[in-house]
C-alpha positions in Angstrom: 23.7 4.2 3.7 25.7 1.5 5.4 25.3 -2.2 4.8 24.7 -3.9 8.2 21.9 -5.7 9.7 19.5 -4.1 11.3 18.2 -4.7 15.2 15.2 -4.8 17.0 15.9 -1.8 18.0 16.2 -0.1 14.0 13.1 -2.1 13.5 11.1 -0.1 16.8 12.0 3.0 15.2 11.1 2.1 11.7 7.6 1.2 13.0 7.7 4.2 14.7 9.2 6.6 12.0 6.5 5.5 9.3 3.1 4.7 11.9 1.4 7.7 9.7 1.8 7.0 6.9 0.5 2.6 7.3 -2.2 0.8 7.9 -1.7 -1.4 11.5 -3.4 -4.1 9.5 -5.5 -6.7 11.0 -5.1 -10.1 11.4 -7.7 -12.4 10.8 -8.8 -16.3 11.5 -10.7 -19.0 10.5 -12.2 -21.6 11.9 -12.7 -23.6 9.1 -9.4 -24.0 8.1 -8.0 -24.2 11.6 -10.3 -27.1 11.8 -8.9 -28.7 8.4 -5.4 -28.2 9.5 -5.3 -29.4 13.1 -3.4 -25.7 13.7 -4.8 -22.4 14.7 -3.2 -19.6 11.8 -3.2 -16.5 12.3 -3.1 -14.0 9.0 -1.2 -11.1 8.9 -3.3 -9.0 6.4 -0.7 -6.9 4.3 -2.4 -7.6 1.8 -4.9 -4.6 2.8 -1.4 -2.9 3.3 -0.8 0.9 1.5 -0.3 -0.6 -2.3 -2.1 -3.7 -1.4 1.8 -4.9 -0.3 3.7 -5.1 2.9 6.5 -3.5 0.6 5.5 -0.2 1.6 6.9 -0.6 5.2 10.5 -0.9 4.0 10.0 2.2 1.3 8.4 4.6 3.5 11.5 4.0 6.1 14.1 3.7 3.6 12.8 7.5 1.8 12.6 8.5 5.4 16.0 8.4 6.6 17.4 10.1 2.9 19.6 13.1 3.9 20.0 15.2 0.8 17.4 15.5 -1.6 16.4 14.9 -5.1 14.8 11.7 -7.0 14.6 7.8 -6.3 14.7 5.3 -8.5 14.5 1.2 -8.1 14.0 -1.8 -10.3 10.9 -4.0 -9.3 8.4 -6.6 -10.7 6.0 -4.4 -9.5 5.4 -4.2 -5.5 8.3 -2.4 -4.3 7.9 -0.1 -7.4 4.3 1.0 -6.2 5.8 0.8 -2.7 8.5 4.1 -3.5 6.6 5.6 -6.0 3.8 5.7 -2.6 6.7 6.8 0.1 8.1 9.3 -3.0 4.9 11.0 -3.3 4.2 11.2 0.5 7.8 13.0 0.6 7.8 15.4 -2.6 10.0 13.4 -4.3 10.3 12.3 -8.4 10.1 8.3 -9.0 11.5 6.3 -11.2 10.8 2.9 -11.7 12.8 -0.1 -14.1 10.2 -2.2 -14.7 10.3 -5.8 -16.5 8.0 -6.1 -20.1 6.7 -8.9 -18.5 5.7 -7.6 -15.1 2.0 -7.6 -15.0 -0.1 -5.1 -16.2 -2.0 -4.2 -12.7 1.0 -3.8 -11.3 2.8 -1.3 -13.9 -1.1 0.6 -13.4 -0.4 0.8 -9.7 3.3 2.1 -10.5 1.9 4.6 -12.7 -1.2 5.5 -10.6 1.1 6.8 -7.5 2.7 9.4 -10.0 6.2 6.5 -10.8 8.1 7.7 -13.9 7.9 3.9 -15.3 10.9 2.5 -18.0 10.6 -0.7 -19.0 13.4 -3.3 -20.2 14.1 -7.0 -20.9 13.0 -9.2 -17.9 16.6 -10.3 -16.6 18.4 -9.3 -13.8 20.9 -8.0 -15.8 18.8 -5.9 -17.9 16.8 -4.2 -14.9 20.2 -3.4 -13.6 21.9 -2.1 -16.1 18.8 -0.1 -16.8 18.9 1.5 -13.5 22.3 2.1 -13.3 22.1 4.3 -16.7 18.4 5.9 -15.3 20.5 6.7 -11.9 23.6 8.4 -14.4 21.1 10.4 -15.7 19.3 11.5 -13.3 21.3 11.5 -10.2 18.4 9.8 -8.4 19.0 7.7 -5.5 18.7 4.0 -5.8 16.3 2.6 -3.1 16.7 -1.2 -3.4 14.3 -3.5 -3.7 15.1 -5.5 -0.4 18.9 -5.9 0.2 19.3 -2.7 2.3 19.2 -2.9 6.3 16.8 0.3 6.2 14.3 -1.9 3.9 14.9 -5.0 5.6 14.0 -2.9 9.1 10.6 -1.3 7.5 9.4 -4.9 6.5 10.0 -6.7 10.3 7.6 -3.7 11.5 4.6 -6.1 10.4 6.1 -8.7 12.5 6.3 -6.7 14.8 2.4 -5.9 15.1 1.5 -9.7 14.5 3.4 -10.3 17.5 1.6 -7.7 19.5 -1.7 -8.2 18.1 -1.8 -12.4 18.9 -2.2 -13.5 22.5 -0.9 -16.4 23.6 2.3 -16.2 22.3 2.3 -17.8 18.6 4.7 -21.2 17.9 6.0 -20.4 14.5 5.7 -17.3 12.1 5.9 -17.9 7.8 6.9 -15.9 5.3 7.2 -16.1 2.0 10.4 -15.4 0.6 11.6 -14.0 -2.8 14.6 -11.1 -2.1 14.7 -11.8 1.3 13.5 -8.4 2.6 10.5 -9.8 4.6 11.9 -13.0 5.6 14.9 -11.0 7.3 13.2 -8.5 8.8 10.5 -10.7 10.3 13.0 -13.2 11.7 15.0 -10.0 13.7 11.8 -8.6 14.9 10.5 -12.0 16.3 13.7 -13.2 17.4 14.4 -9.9 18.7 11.1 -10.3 21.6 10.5 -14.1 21.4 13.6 -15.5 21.0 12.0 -19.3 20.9 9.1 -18.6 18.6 10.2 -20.5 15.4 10.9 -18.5 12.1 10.0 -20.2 8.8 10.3 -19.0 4.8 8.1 -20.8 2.2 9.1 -20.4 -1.4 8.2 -22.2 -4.4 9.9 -25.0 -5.7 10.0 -23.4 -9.1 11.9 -20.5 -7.5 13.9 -21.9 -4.4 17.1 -20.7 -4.5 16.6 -19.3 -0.5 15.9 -23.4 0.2 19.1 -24.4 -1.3 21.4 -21.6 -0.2 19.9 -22.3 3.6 20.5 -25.8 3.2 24.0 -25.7 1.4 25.6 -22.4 3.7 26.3 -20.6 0.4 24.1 -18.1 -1.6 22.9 -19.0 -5.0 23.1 -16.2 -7.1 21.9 -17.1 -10.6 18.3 -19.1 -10.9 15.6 -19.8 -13.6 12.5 -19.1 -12.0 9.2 -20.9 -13.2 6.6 -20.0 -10.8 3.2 -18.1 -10.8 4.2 -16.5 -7.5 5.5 -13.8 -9.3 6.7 -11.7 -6.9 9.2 -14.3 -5.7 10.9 -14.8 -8.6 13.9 -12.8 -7.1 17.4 -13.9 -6.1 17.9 -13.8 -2.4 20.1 -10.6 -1.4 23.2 -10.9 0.2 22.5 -9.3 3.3 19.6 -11.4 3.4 20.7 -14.2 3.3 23.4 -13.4 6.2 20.6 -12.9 8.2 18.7 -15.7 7.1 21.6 -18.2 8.2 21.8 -16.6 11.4 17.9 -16.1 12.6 15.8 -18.3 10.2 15.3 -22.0 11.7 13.8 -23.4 8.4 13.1 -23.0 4.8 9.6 -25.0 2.9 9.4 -25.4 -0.4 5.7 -25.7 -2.3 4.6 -27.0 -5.8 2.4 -24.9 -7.9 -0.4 -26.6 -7.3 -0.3 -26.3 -3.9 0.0 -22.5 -4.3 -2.8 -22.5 -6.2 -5.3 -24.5 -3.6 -3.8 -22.3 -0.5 -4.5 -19.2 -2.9 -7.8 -20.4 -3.6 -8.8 -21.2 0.0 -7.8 -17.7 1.3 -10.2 -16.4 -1.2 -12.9 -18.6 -0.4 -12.7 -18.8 2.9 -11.3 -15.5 4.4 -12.6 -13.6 1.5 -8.9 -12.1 1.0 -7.8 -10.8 -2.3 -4.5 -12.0 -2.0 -1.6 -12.3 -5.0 0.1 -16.3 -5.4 3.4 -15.3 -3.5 0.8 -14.3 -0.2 -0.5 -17.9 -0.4 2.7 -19.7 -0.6 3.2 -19.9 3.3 -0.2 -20.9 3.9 0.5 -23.8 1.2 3.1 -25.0 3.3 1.4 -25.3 6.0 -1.4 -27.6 3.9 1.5 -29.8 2.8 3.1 -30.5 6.1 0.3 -30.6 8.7 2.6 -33.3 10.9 5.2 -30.7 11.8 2.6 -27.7 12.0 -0.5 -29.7 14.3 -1.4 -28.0 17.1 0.4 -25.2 16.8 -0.4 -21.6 17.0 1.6 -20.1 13.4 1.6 -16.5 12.2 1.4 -16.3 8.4 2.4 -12.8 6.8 -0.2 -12.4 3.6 2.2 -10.2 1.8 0.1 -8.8 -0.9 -3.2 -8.5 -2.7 -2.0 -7.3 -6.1 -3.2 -10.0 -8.6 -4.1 -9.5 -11.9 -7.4 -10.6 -12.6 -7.4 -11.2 -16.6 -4.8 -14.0 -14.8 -6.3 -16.1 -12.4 -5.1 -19.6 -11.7 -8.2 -21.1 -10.4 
């Protein structure tokens, strides 16, 4: 597997190579709230996604394109875990998955539910790494990364992709929120790729916004303390990500944790979406800048519905 970005093009095929094996899901509105906002939004539903996560795009293409067989194996908080233990099973393969103590427990079930050999270890980077590298000594398995491979980064612009099909007129602006990178990236290519003057944006937390800085700044961060309930952004933007989010991204948002928790809690109410914190994130910054976003016509990937329920912020 090479390193380089993907195209348009490798994103086309992606959708095409795994359109079997997904959900096109739908995208919904609201009136309500694109009353309250003064902008018409446009949700991207992954969370009703295979795994309840957009994650299994990028798994399913990345399994796809393996030439020689055998296991796979990845470290992950919990999404992209259920994500290749889903595209594993659909291809015969063995899973393995490094998972965090901490990771929460509906998660590790969904690991274990699509037939994921799960090891736990210490929740640092470090140790899920280390971990992995000794599983893939062991076992010979192949590592499928989390986000920071072109062939994941292609599988997650496929939603993108179908937002930008699905929505006529032409959206403004499309959101993402942004932890590894994976989605960010992919969506920027695959919108940039047919409508190069729709606006790409990434919302993180400000507990966790090492993407912000490292867009603001021109160099990566690559060590950061995350505090945020949006836990599946507590990741460190990947290299290749963040190449392609200085090239294709045209700004980053950053959110508190409280307005995570009302965006979260309005998607519930008033879409009736089980989504997970890191899916509300995008909407939230839209709630806390409505100057910049009135008027418009914005795409907002929901990237997941995996919450755990014993842990609800409301």
């Amino acid at each position: 597997m090479n390193e380089h970005s993907p195209s348009a093009f490798d994103i086309e095929q992606a959708a095409t190579r795994i359109a079997e094996h997904i959900h096109q899901t739908p995208v919904q509105t609201s009136q309500l709230i694109n009353s309250a906002l003064g902008c018409q939004l446009f949700f991207k539903c992954e969370n009703l996604q295979k795994v309840g996560a957009f994650k299994a795009r990028g798994a399913l293409n990345a399994v796809a394109q393996l030439s020689s067989s055998g296991a796979v194996a990845t470290h992950s908080s919990g999404n992209h875990g259920a994500a290749l233990a889903y595209a594993a099973r659909i291809y015969g393969r063995q899973a393995y998955v490094v998972m965090p103590s901490t990771a929460p427990a509906v998660k590790k079930a969904a690991v274990a539910a699509y037939g994921a050999t799960i090891i736990e270890c210490e929740p640092t980077l470090v140790a899920r790494e280390a971990t992995l590298a000794q599983l893939v000594s062991e076992t010979g398995a192949h590592f499928i990364p989390p986000y920071d491979h072109p062939h994941i980064i292609a599988g997650q612009g496929t939603a993108a992709l179908e937002l930008m099909a699905q929505v006529t007129p032409a959206l403004d602006c499309v959101l993402t929120p942004v932890g590894g990178g994976g989605l960010l990236a992919g969506t920027a290519i695959a919108v940039k790729g047919c409508a190069p003057g729709v606006q790409v944006i990434g919302a993180e937390p400000l507990g966790a916004c090492d993407a912000t800085d490292g867009f603001r700044s021109g160099q990566r961060v690559t060590e950061q303390t995350p505090n945020t309930l949006a836990d599946g952004l507590r990741t460190t933007l990947g290299e290749l990500n963040f190449a392609i989010m200085r090239a294709h991204v045209d700004n980053m948002l950053t959110v508190s944790e409280a307005d995570i928790v009302a965006a979260m809690a309005l998607l519930w109410t008033r879409l009736k979406l089980v989504v997970e914190p890191s899916s509300a994130v995008p909407l939230a910054a839209v709630m806390a800048n409505p100057d910049r976003f009135a008027g418009k016509r914005v795409g907002i990937i929901l990237s997941g519905g995996n919450v755990d329920l014993a842990q609800l912020p409301f």
